[in-house]
C-alpha positions, 0 to 999 in steps of 0.5 A: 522510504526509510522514513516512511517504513520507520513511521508506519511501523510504531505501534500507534500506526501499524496496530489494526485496531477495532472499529469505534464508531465516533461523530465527525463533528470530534475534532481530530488529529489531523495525523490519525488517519486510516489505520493499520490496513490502510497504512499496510496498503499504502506501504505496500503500494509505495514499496512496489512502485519503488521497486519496480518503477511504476507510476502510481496508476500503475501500482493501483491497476494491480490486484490480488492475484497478480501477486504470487507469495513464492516463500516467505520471503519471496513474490512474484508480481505479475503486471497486468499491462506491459511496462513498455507499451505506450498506450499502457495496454497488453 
């Protein structure tokens, strides 16, 4: 998780940047992919499954307003399906 948070965090990968429309025929750099919102997403996402034990389709089941910003430096999450239910239901 270190790792991943120290890389998405440079500059080059954490900056959301303008879009700049180009053709898919340029070859690319197989690393530059998604951008800032992106890797914001995905960090995000990792670092909540991390935290709270979740499988990925799990973390991907949750949206915007199960998230509750308390103060700046504190959430609430609110699953919107229970941790112990073997079918993955309410």
């Amino acid at each position: 998780m270190e790792k991943l948070y120290d890389f998405n965090h440079q500059p080059e990968n954490w900056d959301v940047k303008d879009y700049a429309a180009g053709s898919r025929a340029q070859k690319q750099n197989i690393d530059d992919w998604g951008g800032g919102r992106a890797r914001r997403l995905l960090q995000a996402a990792y670092t909540i499954a991390f935290l709270c034990l979740l499988r990925f389709d799990e973390v991907l089941k949750i949206q915007a307003h199960d998230i509750r910003v308390l103060s700046a430096t504190s959430y609430e999450l609110t699953l919107p399906f229970r941790k112990t239910e073997q079918s993955g239901g309410k």
